[in-house]
C-alpha positions in Angstrom: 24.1 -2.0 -112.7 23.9 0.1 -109.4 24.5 -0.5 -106.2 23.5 1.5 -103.3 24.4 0.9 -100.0 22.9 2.4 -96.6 23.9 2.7 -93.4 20.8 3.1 -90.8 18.1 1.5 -88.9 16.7 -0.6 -92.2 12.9 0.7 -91.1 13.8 4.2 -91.9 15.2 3.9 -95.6 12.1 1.7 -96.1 10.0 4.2 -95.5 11.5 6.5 -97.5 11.2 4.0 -100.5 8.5 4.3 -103.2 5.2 2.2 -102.9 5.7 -0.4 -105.8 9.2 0.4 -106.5 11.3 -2.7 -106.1 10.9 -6.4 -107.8 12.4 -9.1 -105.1 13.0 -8.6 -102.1 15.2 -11.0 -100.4 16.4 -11.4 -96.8 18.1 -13.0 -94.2 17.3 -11.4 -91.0 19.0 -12.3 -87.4 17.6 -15.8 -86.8 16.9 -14.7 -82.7 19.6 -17.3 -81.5 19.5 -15.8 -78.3 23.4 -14.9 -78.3 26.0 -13.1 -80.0 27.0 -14.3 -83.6 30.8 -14.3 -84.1 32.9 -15.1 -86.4 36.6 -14.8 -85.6 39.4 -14.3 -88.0 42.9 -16.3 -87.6 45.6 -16.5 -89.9 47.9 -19.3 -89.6 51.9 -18.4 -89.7 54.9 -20.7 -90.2 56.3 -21.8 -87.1 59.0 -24.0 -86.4 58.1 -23.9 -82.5 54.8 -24.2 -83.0 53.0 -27.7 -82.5 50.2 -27.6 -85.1 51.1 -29.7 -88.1 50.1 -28.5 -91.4 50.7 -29.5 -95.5 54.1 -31.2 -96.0 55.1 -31.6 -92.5 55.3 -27.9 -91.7 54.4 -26.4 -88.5 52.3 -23.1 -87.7 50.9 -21.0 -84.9 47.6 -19.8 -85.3 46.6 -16.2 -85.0 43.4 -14.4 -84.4 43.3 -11.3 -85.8 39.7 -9.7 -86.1 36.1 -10.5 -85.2 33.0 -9.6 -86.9 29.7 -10.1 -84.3 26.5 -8.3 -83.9 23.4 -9.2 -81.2 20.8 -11.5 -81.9 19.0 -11.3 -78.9 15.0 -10.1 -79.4 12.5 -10.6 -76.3 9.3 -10.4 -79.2 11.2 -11.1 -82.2 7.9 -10.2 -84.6 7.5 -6.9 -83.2 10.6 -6.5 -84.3 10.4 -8.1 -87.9 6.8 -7.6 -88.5 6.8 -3.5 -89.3 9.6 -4.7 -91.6 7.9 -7.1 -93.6 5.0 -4.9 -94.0 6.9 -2.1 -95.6 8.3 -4.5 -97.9 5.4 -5.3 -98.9 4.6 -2.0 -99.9 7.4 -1.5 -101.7 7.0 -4.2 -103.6 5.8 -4.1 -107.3 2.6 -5.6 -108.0 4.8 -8.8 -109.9 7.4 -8.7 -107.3 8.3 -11.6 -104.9 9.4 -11.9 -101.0 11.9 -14.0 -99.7 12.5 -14.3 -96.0 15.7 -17.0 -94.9 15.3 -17.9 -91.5 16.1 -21.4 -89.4 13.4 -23.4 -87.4 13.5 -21.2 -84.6 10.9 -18.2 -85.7 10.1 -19.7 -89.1 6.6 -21.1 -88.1 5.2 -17.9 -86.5 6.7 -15.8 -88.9 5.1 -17.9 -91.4 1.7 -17.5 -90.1 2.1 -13.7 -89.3 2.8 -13.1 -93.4 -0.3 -15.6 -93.9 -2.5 -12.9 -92.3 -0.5 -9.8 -94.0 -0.4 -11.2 -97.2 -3.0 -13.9 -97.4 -2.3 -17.5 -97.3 -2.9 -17.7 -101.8 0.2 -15.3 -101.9 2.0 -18.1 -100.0 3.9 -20.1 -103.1 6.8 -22.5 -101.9 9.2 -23.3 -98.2 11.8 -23.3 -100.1 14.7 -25.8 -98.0 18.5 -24.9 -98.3 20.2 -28.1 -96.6 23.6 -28.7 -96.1 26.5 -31.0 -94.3 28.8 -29.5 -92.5 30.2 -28.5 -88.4 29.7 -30.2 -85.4 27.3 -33.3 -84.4 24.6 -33.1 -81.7 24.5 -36.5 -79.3 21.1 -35.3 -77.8 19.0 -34.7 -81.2 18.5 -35.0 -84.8 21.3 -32.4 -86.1 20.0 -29.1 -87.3 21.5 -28.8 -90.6 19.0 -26.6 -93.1 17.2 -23.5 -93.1 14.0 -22.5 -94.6 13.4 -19.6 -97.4 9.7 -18.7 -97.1 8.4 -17.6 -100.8 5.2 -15.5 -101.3 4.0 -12.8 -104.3 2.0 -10.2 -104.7 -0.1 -11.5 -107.5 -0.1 -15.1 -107.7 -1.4 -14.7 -110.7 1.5 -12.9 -112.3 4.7 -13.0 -111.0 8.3 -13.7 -112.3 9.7 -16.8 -112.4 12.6 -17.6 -115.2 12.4 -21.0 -115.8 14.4 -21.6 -118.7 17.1 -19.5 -116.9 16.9 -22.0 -114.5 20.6 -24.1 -114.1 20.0 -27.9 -114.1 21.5 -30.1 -111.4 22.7 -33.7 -111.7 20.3 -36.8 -110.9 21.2 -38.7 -107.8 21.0 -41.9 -110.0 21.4 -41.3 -113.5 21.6 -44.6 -114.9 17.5 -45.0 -113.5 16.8 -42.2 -116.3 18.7 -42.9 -118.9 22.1 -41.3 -120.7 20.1 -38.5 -122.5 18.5 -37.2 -119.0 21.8 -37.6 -117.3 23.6 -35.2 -119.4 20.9 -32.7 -119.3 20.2 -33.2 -115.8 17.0 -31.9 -113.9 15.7 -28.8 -112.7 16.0 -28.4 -108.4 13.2 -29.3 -106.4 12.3 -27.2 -103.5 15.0 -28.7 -101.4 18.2 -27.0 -102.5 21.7 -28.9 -101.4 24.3 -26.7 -101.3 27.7 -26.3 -99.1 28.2 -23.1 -97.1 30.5 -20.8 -97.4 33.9 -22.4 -97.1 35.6 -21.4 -94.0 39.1 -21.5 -96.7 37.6 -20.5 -99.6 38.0 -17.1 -101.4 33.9 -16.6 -100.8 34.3 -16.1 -97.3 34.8 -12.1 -96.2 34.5 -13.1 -92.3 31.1 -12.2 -91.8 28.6 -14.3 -88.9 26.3 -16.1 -90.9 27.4 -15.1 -94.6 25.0 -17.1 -96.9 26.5 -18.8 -100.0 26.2 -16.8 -103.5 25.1 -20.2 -105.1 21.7 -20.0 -103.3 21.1 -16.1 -103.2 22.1 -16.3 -107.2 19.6 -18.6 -107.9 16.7 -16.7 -105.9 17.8 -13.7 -108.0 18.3 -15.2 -111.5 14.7 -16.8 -111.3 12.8 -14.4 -109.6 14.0 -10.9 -110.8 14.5 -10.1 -114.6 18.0 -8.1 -115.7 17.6 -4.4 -114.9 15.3 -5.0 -112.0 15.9 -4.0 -108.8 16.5 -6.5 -105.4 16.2 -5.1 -101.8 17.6 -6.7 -98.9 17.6 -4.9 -95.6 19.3 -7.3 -93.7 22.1 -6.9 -96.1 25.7 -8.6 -94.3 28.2 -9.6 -95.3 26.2 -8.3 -99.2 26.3 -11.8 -101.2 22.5 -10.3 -102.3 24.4 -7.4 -103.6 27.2 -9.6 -105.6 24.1 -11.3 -106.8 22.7 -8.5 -108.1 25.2 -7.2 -110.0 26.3 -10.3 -111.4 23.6 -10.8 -113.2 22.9 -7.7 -113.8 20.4 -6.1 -111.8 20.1 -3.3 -109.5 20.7 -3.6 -106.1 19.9 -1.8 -103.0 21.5 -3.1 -99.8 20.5 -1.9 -96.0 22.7 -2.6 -92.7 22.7 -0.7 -89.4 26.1 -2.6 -88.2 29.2 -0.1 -89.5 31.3 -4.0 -89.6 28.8 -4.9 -92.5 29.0 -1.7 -93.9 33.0 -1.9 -94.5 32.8 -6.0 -95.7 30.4 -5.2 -98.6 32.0 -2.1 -99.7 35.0 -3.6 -100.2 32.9 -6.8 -101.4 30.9 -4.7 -104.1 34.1 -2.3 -105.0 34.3 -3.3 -108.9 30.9 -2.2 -108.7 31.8 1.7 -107.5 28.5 1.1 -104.9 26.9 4.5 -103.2 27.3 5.1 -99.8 24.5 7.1 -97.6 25.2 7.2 -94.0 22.0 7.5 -92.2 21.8 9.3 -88.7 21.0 7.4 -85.8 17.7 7.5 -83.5 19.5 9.9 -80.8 21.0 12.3 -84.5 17.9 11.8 -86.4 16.6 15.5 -87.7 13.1 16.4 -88.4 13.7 15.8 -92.2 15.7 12.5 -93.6 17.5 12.2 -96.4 16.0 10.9 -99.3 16.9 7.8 -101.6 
């Protein structure tokens, strides 16, 4: 499958997309946090002066040696998004689907501002991705989920592969007996699932990398093999290893040249294209085409 990667302001190769070109479109846009996201790499090194105490008694110093961080600061965060989501909508076939992953910060209005794009009967499930893990608040209930916001283009026709559909385990088996329990059930609209371990070989060091478990599964039900899948916010590109994985096309957008480098090396096996688009102070009269 291909696997095209650009490197630009996402709003220009958007435009120069095809109305009704792409099936799913799935992304995971800066959240508006207010800060700087950063995620720091350290490697830890034997050490026999060291203090920290590791596996088998053995000591280590720790070591940062990179960060990864972009701004996610935006005074009017849907003037920002909003142009976005509409040309994804127009790119969009008439069976395709949207799905935008955000946090409780800017879900609600966004919400409501694709209501009156798209129309409230296009709205089909708030999809919740919750998970267990980092620090504790002492002040409030602690945040841990976010919310993927599904809507279609036709409600009446759209793709959803539910046979392809990988069945979880019941939280008490023995209530439905042994037959259910090895088949298991199908996932609800709540969807537990770790985050990216901060050892494991998943991680590639990128701010807010989302797991391949929940990206797969928006993929493998919503888009058919030899589709094509957009995201624009494209990271760390887990949407991208999705893709290809199972098989369909994949077309990945990022303006920050840190994202650009982790999913090429990410997506190697998969030879991806690389088109470098010129910035707002470079741009010509004429753009280059995709």
């Amino acid at each position: 499958m291909s696997v095209a990667i650009h490197q630009g302001d996402n709003l220009d190769v958007l435009a120069s997309l095809r109305d009704a070109s792409v099936d799913l479109v799935y992304i995971d846009p800066p959240f508006n946090t207010g800060g700087r996201q950063t995620r720091v790499t350290q490697v830890n090194t034997l050490d026999p002066e060291a203090h920290r105490v590791g596996f088998g008694g053995k000591t280590f110093r720790r070591e940062i040696i990179g960060s990864l961080s972009y701004q996610d600061r935006f005074p009017d965060y849907l003037a920002f998004l909003g142009p976005r989501l509409r040309e994804a909508a127009r790119v969009l076939r008439p069976t395709g689907a949207l799905f935008v992953h955000l946090d409780y910060r800017e879900v609600h209005y966004v919400k409501v501002w694709l209501d009156e794009l798209l129309g409230r009967d296009r709205f089909m499930n708030e999809l919740i991705w919750a998970y267990d893990y980092g620090a504790r608040s002492q002040r409030r209930w602690s945040c841990k989920h976010d919310t993927i916001l599904w809507y279609v283009m036709d409600p009446e026709n759209y793709t959803f592969r539910y046979e392809d559909m990988e069945r979880i385990p019941y939280m008490a088996p023995k209530l439905v007996g042994e037959e259910k329990a090895e088949r298991g059930k199908t996932p609800t609209d709540t969807w537990w699932h770790t985050i990216v371990s901060p050892t494991g070989k998943e991680k590639t060091g990128y701010p807010t990398q989302k797991p391949l478990g929940v990206v797969r599964r928006i993929v493998q039900i919503h888009a058919h093999p030899g589709d094509t899948v957009l995201d624009f916010f494209a990271g760390s590109g887990t949407t991208g290893e999705a893709a290809a994985l199972l098989d369909r096309h994949a077309i990945l957008v990022d303006s920050n040249p840190e994202a650009i480098q982790v999913m090429t090396r990410r997506l190697a096996q998969w030879a991806p294209s690389l088109t470098v688009w010129p910035t707002r102070e470079e741009k010509p009269a004429a753009l280059p085409e995709t």
